[in-house]
VMD Tcl script that builds the backbone (N, CA, C; Angstrom):
set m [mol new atoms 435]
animate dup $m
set s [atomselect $m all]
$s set {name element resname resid chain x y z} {
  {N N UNK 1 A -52.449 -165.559 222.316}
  {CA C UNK 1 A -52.831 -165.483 220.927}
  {C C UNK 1 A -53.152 -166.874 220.378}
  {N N UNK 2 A -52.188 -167.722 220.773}
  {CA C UNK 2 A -52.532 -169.170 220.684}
  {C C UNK 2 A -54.016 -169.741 220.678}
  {N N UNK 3 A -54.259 -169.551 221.891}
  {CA C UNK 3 A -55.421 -169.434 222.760}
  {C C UNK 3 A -56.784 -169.163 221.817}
  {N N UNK 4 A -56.654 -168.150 221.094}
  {CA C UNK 4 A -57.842 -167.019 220.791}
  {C C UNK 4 A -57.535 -168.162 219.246}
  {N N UNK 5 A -56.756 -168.818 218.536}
  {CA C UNK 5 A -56.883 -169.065 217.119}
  {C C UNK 5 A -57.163 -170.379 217.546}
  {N N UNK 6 A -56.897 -171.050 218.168}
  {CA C UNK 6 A -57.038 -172.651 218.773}
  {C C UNK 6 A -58.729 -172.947 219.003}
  {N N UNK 7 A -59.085 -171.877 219.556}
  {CA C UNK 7 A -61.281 -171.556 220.007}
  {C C UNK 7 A -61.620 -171.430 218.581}
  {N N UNK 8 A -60.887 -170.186 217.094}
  {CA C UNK 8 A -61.530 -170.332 216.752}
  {C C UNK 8 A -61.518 -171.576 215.412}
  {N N UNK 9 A -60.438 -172.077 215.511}
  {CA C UNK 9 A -60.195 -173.659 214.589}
  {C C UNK 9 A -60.829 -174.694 215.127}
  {N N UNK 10 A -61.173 -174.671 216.678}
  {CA C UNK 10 A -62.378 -175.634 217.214}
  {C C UNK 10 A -63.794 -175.188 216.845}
  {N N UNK 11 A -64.087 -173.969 216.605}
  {CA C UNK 11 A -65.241 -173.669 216.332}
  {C C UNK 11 A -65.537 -173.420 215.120}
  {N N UNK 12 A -64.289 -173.217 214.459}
  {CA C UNK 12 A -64.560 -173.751 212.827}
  {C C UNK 12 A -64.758 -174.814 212.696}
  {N N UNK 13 A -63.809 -176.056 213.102}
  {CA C UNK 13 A -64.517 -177.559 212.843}
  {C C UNK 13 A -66.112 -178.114 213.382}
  {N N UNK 14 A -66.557 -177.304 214.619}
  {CA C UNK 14 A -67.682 -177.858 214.876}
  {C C UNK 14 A -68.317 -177.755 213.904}
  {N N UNK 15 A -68.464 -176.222 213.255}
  {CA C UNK 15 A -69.247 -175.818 212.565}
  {C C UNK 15 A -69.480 -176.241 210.936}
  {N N UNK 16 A -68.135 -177.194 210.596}
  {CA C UNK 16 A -68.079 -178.197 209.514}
  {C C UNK 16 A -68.853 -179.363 209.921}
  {N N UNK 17 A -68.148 -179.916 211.210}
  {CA C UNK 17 A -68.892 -181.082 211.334}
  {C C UNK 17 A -70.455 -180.858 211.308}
  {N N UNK 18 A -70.798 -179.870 211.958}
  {CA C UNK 18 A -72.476 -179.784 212.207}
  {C C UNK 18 A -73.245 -179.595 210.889}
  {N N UNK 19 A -72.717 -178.391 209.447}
  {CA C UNK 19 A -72.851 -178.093 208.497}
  {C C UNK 19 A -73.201 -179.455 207.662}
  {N N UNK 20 A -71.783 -180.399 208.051}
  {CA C UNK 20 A -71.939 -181.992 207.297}
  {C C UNK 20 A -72.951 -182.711 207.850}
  {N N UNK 21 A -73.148 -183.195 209.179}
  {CA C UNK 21 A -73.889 -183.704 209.788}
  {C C UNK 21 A -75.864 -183.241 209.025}
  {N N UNK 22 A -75.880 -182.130 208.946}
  {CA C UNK 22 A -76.916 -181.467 208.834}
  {C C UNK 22 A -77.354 -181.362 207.497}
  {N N UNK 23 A -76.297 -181.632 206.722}
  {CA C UNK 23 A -76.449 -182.063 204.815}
  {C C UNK 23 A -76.901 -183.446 204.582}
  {N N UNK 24 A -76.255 -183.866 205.367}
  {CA C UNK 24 A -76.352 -185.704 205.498}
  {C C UNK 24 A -77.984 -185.908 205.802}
  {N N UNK 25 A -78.218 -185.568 207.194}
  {CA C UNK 25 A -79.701 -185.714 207.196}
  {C C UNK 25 A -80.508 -185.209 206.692}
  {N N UNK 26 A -80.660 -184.016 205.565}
  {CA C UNK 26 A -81.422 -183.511 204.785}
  {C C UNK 26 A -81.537 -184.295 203.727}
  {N N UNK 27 A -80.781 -184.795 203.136}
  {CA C UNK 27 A -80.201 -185.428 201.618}
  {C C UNK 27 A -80.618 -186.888 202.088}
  {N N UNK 28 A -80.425 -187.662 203.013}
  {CA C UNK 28 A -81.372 -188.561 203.763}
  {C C UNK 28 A -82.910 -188.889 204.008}
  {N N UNK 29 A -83.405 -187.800 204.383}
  {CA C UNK 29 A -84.990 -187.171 204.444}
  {C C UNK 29 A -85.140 -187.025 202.683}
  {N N UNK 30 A -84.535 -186.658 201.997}
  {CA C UNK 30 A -84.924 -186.613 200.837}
  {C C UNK 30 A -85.118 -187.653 200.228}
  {N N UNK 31 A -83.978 -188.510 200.064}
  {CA C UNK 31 A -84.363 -189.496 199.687}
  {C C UNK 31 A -85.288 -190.575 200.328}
  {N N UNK 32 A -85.285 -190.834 201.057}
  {CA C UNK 32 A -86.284 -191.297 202.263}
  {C C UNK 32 A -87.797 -191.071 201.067}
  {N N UNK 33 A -88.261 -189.487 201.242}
  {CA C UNK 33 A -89.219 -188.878 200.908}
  {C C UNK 33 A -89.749 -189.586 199.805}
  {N N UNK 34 A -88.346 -189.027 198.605}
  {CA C UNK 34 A -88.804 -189.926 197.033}
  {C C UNK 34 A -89.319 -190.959 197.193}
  {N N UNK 35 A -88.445 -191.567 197.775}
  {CA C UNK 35 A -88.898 -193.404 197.967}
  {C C UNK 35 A -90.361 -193.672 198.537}
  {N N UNK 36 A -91.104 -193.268 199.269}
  {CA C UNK 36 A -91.851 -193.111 199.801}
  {C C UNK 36 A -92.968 -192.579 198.771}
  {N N UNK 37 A -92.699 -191.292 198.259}
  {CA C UNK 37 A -93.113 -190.947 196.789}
  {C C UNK 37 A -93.449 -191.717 195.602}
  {N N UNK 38 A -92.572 -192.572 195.384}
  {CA C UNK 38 A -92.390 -192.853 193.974}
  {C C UNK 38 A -93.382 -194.303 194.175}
  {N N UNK 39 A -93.184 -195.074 195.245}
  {CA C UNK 39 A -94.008 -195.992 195.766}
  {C C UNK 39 A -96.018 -195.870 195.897}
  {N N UNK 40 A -95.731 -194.535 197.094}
  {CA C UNK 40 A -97.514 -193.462 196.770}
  {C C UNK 40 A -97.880 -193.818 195.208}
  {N N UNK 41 A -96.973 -193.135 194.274}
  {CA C UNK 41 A -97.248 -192.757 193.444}
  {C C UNK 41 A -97.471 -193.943 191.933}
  {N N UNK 42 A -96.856 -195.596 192.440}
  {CA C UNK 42 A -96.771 -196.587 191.856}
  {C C UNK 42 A -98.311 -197.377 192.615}
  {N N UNK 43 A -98.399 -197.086 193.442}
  {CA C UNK 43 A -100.175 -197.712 194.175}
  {C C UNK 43 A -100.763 -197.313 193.207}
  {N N UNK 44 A -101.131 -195.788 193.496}
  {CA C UNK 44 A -102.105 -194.871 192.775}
  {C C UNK 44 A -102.389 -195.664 191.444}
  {N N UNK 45 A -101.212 -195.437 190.528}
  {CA C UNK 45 A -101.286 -196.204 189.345}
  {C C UNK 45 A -101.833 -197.456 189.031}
  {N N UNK 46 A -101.268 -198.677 189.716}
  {CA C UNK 46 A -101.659 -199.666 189.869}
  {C C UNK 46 A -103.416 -199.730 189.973}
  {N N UNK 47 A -103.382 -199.113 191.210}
  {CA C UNK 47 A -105.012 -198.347 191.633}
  {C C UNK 47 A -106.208 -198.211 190.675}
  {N N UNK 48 A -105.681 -197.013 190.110}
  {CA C UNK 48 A -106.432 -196.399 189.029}
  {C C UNK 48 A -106.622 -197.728 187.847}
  {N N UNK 49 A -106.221 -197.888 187.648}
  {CA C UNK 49 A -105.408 -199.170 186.333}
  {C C UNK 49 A -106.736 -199.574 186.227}
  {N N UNK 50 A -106.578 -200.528 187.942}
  {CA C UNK 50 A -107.853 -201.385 188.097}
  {C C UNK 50 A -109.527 -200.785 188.178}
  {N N UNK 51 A -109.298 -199.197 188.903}
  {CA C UNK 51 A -110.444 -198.609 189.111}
  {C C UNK 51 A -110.872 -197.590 187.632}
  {N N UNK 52 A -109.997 -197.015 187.177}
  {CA C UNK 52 A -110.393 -196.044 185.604}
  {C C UNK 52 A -110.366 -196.862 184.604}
  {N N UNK 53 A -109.343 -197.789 184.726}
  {CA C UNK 53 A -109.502 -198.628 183.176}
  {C C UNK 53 A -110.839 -199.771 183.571}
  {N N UNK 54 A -111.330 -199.396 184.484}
  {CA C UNK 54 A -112.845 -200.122 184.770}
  {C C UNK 54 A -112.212 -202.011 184.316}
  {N N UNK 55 A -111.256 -202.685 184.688}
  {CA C UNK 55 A -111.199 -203.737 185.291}
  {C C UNK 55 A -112.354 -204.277 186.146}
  {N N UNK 56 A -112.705 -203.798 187.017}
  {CA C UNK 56 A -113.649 -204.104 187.905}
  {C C UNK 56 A -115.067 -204.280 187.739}
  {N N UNK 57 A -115.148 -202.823 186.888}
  {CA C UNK 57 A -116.791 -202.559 185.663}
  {C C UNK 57 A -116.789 -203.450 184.739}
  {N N UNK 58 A -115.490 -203.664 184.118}
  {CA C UNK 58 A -115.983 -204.567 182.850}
  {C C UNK 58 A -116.312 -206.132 183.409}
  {N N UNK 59 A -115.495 -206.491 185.074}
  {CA C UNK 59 A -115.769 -207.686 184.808}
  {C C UNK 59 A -117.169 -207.659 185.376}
  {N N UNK 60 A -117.604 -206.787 186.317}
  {CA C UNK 60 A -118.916 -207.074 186.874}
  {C C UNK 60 A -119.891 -207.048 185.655}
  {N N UNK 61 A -119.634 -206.277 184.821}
  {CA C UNK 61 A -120.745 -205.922 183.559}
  {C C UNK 61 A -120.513 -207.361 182.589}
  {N N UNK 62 A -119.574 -207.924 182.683}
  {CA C UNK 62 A -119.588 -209.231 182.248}
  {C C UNK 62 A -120.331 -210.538 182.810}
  {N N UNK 63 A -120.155 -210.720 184.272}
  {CA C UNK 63 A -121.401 -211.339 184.647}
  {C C UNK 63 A -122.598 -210.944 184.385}
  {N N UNK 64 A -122.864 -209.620 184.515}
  {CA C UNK 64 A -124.399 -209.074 184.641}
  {C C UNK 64 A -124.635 -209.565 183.088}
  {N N UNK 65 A -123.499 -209.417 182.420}
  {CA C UNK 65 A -123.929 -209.874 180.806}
  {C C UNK 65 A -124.878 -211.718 180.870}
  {N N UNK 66 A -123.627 -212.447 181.080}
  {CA C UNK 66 A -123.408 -213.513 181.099}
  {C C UNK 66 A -125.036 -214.111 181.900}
  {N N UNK 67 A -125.239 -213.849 182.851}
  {CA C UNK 67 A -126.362 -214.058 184.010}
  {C C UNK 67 A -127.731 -213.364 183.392}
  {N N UNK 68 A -127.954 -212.083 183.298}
  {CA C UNK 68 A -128.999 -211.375 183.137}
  {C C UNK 68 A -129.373 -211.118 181.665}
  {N N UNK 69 A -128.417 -211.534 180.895}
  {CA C UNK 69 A -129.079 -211.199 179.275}
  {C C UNK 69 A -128.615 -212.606 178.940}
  {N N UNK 70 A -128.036 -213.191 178.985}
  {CA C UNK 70 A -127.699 -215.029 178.428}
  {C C UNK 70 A -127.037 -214.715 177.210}
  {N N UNK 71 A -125.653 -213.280 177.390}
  {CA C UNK 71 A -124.909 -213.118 176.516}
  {C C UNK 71 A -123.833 -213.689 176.034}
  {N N UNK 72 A -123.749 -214.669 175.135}
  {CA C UNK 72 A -121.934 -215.242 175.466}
  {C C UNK 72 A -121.371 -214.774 175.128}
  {N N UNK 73 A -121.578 -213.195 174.705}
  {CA C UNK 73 A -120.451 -212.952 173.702}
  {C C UNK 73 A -119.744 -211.508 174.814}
  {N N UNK 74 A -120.845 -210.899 175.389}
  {CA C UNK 74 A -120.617 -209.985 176.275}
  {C C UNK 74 A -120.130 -210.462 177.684}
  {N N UNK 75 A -120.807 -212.046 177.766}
  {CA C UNK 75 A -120.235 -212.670 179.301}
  {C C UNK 75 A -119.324 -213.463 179.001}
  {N N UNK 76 A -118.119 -213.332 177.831}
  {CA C UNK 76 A -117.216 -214.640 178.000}
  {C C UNK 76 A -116.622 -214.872 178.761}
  {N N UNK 77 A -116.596 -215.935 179.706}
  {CA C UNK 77 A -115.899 -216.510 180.848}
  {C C UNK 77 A -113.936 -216.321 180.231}
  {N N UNK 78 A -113.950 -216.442 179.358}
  {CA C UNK 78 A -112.057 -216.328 179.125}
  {C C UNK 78 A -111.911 -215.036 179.178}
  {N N UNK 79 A -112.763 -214.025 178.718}
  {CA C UNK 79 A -112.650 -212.669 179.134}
  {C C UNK 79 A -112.302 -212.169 180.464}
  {N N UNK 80 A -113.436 -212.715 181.411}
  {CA C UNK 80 A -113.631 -212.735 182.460}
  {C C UNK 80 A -112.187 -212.929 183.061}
  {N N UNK 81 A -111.886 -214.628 182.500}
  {CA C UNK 81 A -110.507 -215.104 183.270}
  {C C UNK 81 A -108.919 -214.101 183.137}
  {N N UNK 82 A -109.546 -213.465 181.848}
  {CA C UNK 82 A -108.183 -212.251 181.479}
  {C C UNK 82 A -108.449 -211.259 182.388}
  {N N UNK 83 A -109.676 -210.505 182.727}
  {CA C UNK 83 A -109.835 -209.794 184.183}
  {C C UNK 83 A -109.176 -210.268 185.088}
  {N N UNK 84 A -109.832 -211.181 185.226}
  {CA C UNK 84 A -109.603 -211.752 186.638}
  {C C UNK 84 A -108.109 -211.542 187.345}
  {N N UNK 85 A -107.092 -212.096 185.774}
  {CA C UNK 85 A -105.755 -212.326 186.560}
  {C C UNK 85 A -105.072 -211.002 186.177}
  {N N UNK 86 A -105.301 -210.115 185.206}
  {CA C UNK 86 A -104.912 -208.305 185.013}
  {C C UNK 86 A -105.444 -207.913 186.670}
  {N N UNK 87 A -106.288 -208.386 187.213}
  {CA C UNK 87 A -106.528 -207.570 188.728}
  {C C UNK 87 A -105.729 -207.818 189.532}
  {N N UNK 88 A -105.482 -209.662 189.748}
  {CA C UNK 88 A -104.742 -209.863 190.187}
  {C C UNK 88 A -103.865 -209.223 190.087}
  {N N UNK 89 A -102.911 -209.634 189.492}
  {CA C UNK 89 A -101.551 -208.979 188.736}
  {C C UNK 89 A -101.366 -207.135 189.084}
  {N N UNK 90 A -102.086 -206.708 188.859}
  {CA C UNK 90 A -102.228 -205.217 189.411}
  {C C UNK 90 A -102.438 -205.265 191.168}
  {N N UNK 91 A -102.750 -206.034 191.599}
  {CA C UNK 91 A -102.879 -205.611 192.808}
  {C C UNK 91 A -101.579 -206.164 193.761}
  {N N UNK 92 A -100.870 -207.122 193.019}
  {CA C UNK 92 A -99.480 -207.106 193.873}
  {C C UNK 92 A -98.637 -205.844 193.477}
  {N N UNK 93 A -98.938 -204.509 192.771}
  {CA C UNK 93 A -98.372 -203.679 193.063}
  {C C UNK 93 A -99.174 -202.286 194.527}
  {N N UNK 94 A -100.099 -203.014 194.832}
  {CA C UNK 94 A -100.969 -201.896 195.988}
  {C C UNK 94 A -100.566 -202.874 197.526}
  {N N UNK 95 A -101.389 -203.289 198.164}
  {CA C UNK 95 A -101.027 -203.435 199.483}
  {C C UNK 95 A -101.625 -204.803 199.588}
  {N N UNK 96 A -101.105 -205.681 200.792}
  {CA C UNK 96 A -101.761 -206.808 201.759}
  {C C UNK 96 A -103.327 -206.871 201.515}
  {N N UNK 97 A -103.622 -205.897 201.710}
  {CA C UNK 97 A -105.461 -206.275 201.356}
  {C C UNK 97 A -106.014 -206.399 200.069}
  {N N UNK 98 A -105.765 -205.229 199.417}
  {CA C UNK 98 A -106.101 -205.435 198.114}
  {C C UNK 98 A -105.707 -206.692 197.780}
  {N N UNK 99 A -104.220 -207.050 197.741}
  {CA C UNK 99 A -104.076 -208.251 197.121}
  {C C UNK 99 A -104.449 -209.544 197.933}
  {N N UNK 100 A -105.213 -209.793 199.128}
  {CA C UNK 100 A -105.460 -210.596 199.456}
  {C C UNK 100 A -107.471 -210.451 198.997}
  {N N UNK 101 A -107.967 -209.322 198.572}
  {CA C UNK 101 A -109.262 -209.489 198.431}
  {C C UNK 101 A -109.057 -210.160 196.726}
  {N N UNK 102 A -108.191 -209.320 196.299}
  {CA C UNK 102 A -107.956 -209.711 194.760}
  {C C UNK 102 A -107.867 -211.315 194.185}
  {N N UNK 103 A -107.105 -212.190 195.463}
  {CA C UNK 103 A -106.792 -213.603 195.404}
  {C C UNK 103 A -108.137 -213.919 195.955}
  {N N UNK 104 A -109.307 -213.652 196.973}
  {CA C UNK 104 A -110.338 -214.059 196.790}
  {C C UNK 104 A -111.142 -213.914 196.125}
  {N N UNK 105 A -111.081 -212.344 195.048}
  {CA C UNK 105 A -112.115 -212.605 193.611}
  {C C UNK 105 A -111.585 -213.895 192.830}
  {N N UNK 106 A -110.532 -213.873 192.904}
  {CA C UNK 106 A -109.742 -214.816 191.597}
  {C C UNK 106 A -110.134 -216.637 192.147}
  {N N UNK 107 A -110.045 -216.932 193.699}
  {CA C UNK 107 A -111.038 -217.767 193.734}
  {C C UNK 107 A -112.334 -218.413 193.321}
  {N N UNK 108 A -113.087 -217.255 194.410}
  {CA C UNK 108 A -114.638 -217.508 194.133}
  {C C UNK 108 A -114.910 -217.120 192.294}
  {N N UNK 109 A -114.111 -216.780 191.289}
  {CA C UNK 109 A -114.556 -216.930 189.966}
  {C C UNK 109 A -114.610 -218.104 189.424}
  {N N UNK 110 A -112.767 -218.779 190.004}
  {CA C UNK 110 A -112.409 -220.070 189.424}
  {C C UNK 110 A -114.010 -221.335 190.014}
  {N N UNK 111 A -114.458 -220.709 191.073}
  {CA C UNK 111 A -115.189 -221.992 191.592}
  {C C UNK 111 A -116.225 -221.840 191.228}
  {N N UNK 112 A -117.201 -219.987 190.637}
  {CA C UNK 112 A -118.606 -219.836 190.334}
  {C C UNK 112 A -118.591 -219.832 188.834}
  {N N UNK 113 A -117.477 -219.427 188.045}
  {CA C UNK 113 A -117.978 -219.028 186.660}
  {C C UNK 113 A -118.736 -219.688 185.733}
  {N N UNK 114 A -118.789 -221.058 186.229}
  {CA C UNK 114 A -119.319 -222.407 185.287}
  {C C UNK 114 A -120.318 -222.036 185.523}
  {N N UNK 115 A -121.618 -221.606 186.968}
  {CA C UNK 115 A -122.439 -221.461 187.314}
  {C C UNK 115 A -123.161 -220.038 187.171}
  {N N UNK 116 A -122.283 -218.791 186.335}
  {CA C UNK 116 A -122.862 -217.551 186.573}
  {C C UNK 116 A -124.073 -217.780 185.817}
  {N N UNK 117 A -124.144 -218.394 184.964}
  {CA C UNK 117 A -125.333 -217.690 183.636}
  {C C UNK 117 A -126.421 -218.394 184.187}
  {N N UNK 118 A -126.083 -219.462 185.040}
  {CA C UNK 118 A -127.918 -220.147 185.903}
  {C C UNK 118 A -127.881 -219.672 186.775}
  {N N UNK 119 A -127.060 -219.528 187.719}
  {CA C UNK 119 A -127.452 -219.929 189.082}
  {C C UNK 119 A -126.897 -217.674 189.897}
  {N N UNK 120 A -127.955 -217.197 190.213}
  {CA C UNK 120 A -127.982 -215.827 190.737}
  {C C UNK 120 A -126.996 -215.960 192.060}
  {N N UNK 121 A -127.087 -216.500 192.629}
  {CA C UNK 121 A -126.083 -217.078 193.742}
  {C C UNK 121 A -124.589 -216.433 193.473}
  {N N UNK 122 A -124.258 -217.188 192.054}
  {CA C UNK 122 A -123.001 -217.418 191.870}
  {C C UNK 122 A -122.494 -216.185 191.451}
  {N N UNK 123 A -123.507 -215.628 190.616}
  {CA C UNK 123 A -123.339 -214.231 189.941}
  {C C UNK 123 A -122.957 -213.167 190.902}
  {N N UNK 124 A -123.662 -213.268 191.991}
  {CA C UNK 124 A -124.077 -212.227 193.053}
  {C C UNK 124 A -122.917 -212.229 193.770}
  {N N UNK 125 A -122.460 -213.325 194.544}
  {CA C UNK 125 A -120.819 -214.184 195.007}
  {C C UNK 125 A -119.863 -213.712 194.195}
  {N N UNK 126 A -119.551 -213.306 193.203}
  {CA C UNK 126 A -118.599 -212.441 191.689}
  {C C UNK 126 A -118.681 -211.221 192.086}
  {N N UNK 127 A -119.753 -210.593 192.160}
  {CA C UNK 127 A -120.056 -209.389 191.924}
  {C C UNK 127 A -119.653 -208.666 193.621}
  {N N UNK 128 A -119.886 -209.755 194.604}
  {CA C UNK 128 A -119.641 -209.049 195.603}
  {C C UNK 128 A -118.763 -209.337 196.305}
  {N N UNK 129 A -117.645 -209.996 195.739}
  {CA C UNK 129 A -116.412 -209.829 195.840}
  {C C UNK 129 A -115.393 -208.769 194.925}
  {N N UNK 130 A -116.140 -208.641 193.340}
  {CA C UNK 130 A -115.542 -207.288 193.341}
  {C C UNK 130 A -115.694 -206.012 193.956}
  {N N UNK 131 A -116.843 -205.967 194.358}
  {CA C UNK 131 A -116.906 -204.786 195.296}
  {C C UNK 131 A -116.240 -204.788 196.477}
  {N N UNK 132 A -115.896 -206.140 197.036}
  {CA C UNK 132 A -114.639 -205.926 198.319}
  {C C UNK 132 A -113.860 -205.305 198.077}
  {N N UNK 133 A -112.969 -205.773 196.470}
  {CA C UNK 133 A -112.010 -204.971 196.086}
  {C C UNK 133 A -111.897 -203.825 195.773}
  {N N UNK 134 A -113.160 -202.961 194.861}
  {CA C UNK 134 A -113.462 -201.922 195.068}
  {C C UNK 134 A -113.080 -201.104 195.858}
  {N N UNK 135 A -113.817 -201.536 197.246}
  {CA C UNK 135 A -113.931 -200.966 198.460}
  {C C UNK 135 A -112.248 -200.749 199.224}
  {N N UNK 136 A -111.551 -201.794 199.024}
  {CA C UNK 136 A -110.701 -201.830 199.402}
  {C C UNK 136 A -109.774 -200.609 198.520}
  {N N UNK 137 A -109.531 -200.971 197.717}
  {CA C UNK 137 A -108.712 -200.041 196.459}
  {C C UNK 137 A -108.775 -198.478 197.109}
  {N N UNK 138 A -110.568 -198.342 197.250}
  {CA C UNK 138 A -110.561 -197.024 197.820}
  {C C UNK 138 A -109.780 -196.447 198.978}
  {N N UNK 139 A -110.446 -197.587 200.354}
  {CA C UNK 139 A -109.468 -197.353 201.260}
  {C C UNK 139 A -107.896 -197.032 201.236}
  {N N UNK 140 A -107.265 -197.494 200.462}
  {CA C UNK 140 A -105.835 -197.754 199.959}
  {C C UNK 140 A -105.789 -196.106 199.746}
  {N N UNK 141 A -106.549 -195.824 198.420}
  {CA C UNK 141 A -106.006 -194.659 197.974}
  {C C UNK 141 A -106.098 -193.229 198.929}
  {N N UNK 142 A -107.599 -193.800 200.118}
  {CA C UNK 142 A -107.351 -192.465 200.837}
  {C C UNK 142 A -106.626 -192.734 201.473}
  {N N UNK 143 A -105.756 -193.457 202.173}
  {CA C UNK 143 A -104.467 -193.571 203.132}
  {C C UNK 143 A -103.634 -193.207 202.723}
  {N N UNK 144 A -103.346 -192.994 201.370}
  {CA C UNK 144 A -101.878 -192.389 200.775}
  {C C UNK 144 A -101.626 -191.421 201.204}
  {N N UNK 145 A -100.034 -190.459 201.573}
  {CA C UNK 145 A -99.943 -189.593 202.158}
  {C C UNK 145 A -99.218 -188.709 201.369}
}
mol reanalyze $m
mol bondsrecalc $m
mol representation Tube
mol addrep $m
């Protein structure tokens, strides 16, 4: 009789331990998940920021101002420089690329902006480095999982 209650108090404890064991790694995976989630879901934002709140449009449409109509009021370079570093700044919340294309718009501005409104070169060098970022941003967002 011993015998028969001893099997089943061992096979009650497995079946705690395994029950616990098996809560643990669910509740683990979960959180895991969120985190993983809440991160997806802090890119995106960041993302969008730069791509819907047209960061990117306004600054390119600011050279095209600045260069192609000889606007100062539509191409102000301090405008520009408030883009410039809101992109920045947004893109150390997305990934390694973005924020490394983002630190080369924020370059090539500091070194062309004196030159956008003469020189097409410089304009063009602006413009097609925001589209790296662009491009990049996109990539980013279709990799999210």
């Amino acid at each position: 009789m011993n015998g028969i209650v001893d099997n089943k108090l061992k096979l009650y404890q497995l079946t705690v331990i395994f029950s616990l064991l098996f809560s643990l790694m669910g509740f683990s995976y979960n959180v895991w998940r969120m985190e993983i989630t809440e991160h997806n879901s802090n890119v995106r934002t960041a993302s969008f920021e730069v791509l819907l709140e047209l960061e990117l449009a306004q600054l390119e449409q600011l050279v095209y101002a600045a260069h192609y109509d000889n606007d100062t009021e539509l191409g102000n370079p301090r405008v520009g420089w408030v883009k410039v570093g809101l992109i920045e700044d947004l893109s150390s919340l997305t990934n390694d690329q973005v924020r490394l294309k983002a630190q080369n718009l924020t370059l090539v501005w500091s070194e062309q902006w004196q030159q956008m409104l003469e020189s097409e070169a410089a304009s063009m060098e602006i413009t097609a480095k925001i589209d790296l970022v662009r491009a990049e941003i996109k990539r980013l967002l279709v990799s999210l999982n």
